[in-house]
CHARMM-style PDB file with segment names, atoms N, HN, CA, C and O in Angstrom:
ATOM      1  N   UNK     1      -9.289 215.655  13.201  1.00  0.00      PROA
ATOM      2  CA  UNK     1      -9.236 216.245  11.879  1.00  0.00      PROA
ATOM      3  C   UNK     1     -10.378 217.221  11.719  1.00  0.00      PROA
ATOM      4  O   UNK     1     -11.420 216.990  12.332  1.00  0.00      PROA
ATOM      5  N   UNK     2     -10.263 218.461  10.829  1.00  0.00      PROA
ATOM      6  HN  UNK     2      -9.416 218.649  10.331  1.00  0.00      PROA
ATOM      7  CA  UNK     2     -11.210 219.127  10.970  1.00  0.00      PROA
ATOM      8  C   UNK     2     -12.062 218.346   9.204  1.00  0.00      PROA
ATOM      9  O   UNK     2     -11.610 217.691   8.266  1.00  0.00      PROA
ATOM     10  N   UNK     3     -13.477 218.932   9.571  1.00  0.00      PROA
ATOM     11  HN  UNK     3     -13.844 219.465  10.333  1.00  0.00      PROA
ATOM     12  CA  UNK     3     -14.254 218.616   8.730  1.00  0.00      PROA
ATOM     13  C   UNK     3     -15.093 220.034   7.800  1.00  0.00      PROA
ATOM     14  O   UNK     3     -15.842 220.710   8.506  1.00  0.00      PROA
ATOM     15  N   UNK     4     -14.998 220.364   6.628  1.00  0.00      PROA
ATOM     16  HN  UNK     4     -14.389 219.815   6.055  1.00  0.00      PROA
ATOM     17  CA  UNK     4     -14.891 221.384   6.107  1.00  0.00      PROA
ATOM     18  C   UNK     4     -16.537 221.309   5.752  1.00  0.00      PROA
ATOM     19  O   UNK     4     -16.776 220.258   5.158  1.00  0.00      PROA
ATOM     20  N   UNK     5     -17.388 221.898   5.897  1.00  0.00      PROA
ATOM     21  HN  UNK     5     -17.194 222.752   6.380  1.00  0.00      PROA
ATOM     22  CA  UNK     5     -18.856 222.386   5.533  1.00  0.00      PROA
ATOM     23  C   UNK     5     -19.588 222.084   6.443  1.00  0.00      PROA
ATOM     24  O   UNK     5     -19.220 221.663   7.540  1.00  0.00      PROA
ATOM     25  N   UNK     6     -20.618 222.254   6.112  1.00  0.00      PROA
ATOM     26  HN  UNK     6     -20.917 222.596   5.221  1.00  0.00      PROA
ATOM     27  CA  UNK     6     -21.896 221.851   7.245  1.00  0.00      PROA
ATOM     28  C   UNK     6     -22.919 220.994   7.293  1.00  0.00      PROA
ATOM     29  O   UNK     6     -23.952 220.944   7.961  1.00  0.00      PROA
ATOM     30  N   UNK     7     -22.228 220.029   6.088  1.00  0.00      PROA
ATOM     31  HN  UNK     7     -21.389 220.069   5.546  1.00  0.00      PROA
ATOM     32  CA  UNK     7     -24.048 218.908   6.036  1.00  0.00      PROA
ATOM     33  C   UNK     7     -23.245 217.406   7.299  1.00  0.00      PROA
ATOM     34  O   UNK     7     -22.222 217.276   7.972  1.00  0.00      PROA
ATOM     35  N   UNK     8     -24.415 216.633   7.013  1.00  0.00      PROA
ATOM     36  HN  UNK     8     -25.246 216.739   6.467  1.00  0.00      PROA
ATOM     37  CA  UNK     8     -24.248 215.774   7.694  1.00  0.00      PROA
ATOM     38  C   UNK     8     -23.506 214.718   7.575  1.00  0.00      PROA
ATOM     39  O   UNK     8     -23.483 214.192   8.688  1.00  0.00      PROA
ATOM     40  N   UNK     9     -22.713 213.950   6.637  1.00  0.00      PROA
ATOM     41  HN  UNK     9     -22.731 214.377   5.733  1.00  0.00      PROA
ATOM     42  CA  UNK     9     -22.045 213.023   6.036  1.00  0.00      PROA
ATOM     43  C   UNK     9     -20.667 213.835   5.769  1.00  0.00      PROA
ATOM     44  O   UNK     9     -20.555 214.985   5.346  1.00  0.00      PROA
ATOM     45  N   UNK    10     -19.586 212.861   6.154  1.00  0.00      PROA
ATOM     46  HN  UNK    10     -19.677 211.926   6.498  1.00  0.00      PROA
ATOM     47  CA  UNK    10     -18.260 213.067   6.121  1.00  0.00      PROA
ATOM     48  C   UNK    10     -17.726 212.003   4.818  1.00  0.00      PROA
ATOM     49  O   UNK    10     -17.923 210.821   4.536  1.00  0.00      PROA
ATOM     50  N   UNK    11     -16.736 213.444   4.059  1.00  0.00      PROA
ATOM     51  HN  UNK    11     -16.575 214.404   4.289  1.00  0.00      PROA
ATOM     52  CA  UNK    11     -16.555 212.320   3.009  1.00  0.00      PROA
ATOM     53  C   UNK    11     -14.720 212.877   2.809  1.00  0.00      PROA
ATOM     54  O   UNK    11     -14.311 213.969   3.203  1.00  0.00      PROA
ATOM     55  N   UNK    12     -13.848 211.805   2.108  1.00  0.00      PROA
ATOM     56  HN  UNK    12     -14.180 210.917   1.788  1.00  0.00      PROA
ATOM     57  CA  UNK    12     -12.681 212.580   1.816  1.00  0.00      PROA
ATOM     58  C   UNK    12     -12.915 212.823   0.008  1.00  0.00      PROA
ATOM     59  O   UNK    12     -13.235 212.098  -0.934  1.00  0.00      PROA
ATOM     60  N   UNK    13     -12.575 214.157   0.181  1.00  0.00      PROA
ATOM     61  HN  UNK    13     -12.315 214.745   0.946  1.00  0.00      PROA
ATOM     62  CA  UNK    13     -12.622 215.027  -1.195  1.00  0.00      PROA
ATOM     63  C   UNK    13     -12.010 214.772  -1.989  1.00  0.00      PROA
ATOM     64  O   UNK    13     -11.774 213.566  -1.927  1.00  0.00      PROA
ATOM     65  N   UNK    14     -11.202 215.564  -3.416  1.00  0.00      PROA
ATOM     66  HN  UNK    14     -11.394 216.544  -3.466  1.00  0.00      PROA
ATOM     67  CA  UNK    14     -10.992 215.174  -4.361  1.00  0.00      PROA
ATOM     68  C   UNK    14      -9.310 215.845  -4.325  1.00  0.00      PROA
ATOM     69  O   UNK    14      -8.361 215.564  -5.058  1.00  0.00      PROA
ATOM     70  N   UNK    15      -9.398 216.860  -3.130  1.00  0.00      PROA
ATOM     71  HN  UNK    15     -10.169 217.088  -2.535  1.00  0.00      PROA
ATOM     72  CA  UNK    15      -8.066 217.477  -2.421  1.00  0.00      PROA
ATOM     73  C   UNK    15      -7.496 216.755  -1.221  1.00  0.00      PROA
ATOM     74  O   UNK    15      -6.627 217.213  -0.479  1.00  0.00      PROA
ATOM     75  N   UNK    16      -8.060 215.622  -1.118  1.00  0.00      PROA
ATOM     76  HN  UNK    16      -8.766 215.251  -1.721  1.00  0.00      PROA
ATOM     77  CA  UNK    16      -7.471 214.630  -0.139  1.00  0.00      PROA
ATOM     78  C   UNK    16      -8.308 215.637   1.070  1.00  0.00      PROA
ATOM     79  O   UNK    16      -7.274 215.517   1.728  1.00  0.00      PROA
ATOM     80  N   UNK    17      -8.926 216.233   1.681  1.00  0.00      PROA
ATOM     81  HN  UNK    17      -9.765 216.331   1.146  1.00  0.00      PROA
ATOM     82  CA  UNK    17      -9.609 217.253   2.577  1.00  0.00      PROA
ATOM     83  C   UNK    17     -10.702 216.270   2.966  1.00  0.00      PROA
ATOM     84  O   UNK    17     -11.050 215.496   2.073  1.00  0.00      PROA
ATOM     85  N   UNK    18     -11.316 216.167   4.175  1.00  0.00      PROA
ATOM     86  HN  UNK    18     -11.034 216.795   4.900  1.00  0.00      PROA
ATOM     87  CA  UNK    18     -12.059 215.848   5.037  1.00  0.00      PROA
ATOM     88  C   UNK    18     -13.339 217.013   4.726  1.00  0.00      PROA
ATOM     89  O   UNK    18     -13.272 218.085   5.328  1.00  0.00      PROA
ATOM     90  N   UNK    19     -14.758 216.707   3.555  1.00  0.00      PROA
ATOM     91  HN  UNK    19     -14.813 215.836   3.066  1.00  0.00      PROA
ATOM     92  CA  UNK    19     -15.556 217.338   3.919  1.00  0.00      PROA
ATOM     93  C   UNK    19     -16.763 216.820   3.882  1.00  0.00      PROA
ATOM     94  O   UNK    19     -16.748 215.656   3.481  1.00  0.00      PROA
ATOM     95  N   UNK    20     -18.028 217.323   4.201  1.00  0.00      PROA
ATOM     96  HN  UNK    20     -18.040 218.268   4.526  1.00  0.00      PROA
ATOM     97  CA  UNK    20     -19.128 216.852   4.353  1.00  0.00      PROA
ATOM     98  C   UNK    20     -19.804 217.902   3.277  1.00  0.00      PROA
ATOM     99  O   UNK    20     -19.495 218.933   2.679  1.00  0.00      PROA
ATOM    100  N   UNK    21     -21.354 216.644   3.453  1.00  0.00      PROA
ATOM    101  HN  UNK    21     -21.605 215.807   3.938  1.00  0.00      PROA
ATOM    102  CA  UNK    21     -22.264 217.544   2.563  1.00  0.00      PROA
ATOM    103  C   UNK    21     -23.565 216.106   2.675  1.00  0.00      PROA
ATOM    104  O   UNK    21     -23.287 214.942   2.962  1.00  0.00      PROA
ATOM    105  N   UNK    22     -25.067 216.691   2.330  1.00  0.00      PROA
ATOM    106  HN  UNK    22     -25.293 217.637   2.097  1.00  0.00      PROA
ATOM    107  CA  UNK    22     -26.205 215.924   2.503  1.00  0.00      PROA
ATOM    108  C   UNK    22     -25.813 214.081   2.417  1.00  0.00      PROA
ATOM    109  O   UNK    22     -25.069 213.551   1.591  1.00  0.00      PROA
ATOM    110  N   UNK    23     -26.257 213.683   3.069  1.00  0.00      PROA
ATOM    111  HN  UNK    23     -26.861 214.113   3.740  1.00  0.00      PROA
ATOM    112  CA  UNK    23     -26.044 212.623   3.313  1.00  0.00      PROA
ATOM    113  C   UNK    23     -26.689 211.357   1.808  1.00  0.00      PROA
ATOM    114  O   UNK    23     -26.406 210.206   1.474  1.00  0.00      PROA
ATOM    115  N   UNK    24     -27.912 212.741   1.163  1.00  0.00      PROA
ATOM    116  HN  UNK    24     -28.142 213.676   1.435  1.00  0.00      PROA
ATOM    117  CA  UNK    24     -28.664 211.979  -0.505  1.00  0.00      PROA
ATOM    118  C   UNK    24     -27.268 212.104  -1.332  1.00  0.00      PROA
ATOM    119  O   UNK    24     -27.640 211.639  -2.410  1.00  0.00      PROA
ATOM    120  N   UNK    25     -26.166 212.373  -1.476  1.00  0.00      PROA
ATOM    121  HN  UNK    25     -25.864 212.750  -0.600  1.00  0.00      PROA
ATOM    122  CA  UNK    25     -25.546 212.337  -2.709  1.00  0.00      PROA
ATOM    123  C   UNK    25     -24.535 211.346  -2.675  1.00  0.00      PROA
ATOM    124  O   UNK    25     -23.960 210.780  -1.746  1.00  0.00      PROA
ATOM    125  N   UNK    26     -24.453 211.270  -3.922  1.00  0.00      PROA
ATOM    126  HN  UNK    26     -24.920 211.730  -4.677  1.00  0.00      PROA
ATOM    127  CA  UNK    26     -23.448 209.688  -4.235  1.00  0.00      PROA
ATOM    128  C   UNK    26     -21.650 210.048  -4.165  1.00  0.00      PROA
ATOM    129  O   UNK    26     -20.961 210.698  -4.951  1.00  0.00      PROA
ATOM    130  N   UNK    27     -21.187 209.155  -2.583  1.00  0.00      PROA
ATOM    131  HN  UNK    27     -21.747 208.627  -1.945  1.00  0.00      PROA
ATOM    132  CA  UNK    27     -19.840 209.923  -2.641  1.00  0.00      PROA
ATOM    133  C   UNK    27     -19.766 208.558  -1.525  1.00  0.00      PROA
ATOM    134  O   UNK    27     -20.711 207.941  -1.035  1.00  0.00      PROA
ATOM    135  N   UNK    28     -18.463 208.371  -1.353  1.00  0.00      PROA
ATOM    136  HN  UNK    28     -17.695 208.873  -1.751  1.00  0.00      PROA
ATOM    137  CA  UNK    28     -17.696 207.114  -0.242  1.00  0.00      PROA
ATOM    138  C   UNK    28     -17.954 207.823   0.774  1.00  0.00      PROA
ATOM    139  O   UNK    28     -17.626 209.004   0.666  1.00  0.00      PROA
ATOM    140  N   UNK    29     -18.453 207.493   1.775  1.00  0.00      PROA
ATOM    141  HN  UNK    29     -18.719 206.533   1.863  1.00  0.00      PROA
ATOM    142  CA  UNK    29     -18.748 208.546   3.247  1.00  0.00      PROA
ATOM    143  C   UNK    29     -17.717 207.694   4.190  1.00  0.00      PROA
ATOM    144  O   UNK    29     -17.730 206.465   4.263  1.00  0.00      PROA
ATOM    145  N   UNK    30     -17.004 208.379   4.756  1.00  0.00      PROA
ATOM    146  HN  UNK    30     -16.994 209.378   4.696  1.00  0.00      PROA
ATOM    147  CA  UNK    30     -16.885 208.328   6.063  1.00  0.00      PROA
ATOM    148  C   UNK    30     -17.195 208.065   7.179  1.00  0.00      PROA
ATOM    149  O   UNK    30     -16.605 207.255   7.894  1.00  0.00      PROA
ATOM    150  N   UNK    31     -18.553 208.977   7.602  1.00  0.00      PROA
ATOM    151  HN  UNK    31     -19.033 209.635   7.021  1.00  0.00      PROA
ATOM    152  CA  UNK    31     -19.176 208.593   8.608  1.00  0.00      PROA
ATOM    153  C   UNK    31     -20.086 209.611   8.770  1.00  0.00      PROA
ATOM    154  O   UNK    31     -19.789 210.521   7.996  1.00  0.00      PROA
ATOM    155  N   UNK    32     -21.286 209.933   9.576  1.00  0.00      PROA
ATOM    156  HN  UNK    32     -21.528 209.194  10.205  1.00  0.00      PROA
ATOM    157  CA  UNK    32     -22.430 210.297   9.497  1.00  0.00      PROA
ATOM    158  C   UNK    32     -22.655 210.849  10.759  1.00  0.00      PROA
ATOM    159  O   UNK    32     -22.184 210.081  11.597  1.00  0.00      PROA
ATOM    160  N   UNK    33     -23.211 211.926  11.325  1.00  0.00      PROA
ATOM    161  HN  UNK    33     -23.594 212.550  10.643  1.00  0.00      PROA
ATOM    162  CA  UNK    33     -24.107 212.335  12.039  1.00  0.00      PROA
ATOM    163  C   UNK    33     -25.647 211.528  13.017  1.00  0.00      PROA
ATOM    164  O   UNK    33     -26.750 211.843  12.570  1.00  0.00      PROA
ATOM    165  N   UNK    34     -25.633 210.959  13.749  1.00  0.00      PROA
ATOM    166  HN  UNK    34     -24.737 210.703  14.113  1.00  0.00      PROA
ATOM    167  CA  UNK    34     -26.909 210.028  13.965  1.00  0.00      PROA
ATOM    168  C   UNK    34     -27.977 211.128  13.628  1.00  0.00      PROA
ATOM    169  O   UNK    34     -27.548 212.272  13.776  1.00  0.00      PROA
ATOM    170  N   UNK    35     -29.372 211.015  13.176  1.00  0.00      PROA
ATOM    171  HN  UNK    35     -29.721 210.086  13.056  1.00  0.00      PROA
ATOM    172  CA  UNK    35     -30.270 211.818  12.416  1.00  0.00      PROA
ATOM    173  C   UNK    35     -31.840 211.313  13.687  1.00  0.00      PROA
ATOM    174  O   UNK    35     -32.186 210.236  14.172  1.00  0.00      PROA
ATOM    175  N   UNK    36     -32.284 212.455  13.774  1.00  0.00      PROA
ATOM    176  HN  UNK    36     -32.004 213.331  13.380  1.00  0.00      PROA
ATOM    177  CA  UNK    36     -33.663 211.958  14.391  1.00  0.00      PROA
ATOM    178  C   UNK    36     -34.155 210.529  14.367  1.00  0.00      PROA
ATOM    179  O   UNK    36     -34.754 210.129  15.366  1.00  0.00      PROA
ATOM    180  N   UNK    37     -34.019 209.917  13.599  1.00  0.00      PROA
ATOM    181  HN  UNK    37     -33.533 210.242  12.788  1.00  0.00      PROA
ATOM    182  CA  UNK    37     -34.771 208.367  13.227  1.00  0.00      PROA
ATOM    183  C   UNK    37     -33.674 207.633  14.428  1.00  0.00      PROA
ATOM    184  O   UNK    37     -33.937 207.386  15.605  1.00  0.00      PROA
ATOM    185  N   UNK    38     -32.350 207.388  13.668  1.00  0.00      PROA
ATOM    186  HN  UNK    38     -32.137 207.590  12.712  1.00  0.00      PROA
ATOM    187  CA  UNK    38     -31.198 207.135  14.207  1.00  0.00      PROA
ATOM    188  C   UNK    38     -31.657 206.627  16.045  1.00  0.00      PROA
ATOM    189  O   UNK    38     -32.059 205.617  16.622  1.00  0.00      PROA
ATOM    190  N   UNK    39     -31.288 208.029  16.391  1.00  0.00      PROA
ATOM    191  HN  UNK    39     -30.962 208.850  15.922  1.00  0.00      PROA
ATOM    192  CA  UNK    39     -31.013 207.960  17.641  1.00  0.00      PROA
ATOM    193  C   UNK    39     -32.121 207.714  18.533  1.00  0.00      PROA
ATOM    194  O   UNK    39     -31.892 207.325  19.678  1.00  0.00      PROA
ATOM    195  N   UNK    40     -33.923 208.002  17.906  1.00  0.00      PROA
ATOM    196  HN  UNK    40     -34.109 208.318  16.975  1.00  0.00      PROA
ATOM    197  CA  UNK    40     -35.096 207.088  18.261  1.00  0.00      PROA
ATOM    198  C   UNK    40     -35.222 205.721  18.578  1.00  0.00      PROA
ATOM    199  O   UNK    40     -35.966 205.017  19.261  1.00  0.00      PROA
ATOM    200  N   UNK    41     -34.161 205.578  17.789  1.00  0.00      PROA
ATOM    201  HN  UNK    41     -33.557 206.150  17.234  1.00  0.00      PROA
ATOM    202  CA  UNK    41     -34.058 204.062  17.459  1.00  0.00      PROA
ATOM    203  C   UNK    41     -33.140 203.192  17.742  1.00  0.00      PROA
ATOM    204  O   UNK    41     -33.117 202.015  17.381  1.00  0.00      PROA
ATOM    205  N   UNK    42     -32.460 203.687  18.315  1.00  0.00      PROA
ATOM    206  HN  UNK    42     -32.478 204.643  18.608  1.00  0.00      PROA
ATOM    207  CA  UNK    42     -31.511 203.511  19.133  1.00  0.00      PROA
ATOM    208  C   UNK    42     -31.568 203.568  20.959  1.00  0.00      PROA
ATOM    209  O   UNK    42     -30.800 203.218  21.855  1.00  0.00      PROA
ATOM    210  N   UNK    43     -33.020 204.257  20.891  1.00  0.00      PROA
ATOM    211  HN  UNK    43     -33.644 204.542  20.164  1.00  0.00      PROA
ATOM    212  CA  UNK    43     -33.124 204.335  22.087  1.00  0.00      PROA
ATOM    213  C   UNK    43     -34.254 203.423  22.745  1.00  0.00      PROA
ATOM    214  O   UNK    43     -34.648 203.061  23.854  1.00  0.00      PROA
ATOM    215  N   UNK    44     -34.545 203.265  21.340  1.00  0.00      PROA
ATOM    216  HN  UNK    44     -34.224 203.558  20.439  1.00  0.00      PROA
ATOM    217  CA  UNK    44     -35.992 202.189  21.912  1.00  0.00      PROA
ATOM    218  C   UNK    44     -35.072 200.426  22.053  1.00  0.00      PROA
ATOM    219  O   UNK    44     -35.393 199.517  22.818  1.00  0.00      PROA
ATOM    220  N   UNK    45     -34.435 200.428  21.499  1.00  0.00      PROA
ATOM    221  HN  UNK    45     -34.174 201.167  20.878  1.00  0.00      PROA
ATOM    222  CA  UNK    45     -33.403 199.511  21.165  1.00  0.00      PROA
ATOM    223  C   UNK    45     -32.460 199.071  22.658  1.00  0.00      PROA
ATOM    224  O   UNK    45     -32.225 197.923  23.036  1.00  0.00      PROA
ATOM    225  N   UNK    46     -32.071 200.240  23.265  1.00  0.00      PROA
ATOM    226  HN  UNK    46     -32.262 201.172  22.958  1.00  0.00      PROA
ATOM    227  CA  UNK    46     -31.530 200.180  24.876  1.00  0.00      PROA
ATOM    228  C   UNK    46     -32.946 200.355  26.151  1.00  0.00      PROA
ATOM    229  O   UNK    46     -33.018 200.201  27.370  1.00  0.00      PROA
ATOM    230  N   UNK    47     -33.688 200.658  25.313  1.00  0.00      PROA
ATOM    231  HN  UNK    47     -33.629 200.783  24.322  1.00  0.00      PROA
ATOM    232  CA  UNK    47     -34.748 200.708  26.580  1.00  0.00      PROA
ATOM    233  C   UNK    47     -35.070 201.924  26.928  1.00  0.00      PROA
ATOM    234  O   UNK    47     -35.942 202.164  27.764  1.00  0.00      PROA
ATOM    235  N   UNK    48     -34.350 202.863  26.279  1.00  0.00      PROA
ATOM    236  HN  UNK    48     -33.642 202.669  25.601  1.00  0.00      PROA
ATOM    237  CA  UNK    48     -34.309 204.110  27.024  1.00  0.00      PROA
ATOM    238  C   UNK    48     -35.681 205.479  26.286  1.00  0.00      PROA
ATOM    239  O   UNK    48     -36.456 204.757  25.658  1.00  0.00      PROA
ATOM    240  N   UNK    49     -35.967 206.307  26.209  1.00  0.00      PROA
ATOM    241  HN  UNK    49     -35.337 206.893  26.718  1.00  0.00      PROA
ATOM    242  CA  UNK    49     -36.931 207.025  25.710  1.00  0.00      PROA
ATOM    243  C   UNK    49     -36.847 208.475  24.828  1.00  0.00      PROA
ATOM    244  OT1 UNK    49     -37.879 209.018  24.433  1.00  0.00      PROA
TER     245      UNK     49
END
């Protein structure tokens, strides 16, 4: 599915449309982008660096 804008958080719209936007605003998300912290932490977590 395509995802319409450019922030980081996937949300479905108010046109039934698949879009994103900052991950601070209040909306049902979808799913997310892993973010610097994220994937740090995720790596210290597997061992990896």
């Amino acid at each position: 599915f395509v995802i319409r804008a450019d922030g980081d958080c996937a949300y479905l719209n108010d046109e039934n449309w698949v879009s994103s936007s900052l991950c601070t605003s209040e909306r049902y998300w979808i799913c997310s982008k892993p973010d610097a912290f994220t994937k740090a932490k995720k790596a210290a977590v597997e061992g990896g660096s």
